[in-house]
DRENBASE-509805 format. One record per residue (C-alpha): residue in three letters; residue number from 1; x, z, y. Coordinates in nm, 2 decimals, always signed. Layout:
<nodes>
   r   k     xx     zz     yy
 ALA NUM      X      Z      Y
...
</nodes>
This chain:
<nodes>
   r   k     xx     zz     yy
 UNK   1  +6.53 +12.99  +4.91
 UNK   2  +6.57 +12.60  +4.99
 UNK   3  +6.87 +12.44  +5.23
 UNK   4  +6.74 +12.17  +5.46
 UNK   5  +7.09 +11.97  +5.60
 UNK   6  +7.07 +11.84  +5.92
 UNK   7  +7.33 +11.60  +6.04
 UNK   8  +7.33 +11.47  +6.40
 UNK   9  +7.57 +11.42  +6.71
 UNK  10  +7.29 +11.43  +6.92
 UNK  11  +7.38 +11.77  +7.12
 UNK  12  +6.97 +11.73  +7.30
 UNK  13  +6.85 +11.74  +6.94
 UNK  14  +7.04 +12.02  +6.77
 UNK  15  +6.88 +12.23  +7.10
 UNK  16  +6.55 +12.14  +6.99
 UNK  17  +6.57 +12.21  +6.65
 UNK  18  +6.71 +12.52  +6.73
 UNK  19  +6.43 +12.62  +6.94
 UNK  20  +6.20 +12.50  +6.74
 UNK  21  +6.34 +12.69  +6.39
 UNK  22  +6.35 +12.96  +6.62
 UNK  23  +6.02 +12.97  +6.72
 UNK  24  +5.87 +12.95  +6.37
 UNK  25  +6.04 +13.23  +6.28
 UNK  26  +6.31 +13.03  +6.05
 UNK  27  +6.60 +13.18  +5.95
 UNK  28  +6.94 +12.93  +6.01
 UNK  29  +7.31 +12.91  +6.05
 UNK  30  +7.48 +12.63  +6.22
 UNK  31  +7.80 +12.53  +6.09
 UNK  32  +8.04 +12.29  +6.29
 UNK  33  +8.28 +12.06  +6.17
 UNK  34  +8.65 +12.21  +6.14
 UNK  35  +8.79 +11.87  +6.20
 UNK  36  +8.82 +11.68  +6.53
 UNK  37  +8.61 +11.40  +6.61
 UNK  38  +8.90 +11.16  +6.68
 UNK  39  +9.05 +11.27  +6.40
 UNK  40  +8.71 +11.18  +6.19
 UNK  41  +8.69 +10.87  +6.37
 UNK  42  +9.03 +10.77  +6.29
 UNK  43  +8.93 +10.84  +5.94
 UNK  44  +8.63 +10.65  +5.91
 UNK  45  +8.75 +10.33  +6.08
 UNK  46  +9.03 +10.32  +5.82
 UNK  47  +8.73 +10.35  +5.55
 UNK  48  +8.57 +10.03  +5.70
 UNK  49  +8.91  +9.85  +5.75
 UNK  50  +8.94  +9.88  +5.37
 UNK  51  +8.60  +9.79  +5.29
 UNK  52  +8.69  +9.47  +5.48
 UNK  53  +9.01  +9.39  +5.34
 UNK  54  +9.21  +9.47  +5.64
 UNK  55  +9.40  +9.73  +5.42
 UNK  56  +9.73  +9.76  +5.23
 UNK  57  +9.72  +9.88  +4.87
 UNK  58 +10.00 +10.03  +4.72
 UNK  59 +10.07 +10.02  +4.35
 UNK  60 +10.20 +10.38  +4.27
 UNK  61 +10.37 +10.24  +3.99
 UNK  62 +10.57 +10.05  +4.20
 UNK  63 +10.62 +10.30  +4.50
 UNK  64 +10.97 +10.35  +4.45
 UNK  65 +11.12  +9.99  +4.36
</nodes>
């Protein structure tokens, strides 16, 4: 058995790979994200504000002085 991972937004393209793994005869599963999308967005515009240097680090050795 081999997994092929298929990552796209694109709601027209998940239908046609569905129908199309479908009419192969391919057996799949779709799994959907448990998290929100604004929540992920949130998440991964705090990812590039660090990778800028728009971010605040905190030195957990000094957390509590």
């Amino acid at each position: 058995m081999s997994t092929i991972i298929i990552k796209t937004e694109n709601k027209e393209r998940i239908k046609l790979i569905r129908l199309f793994l479908e009419a192969i005869g391919v057996n799949f599963q779709v799994e959907e994200s448990p998290y929100n999308e604004a929540y992920i967005a949130k998440i991964q515009k705090a990812e590039q504000d660090m990778k800028e240097g728009k971010g605040t680090k905190v030195d957990i050795n000094n957390l509590w002085k």
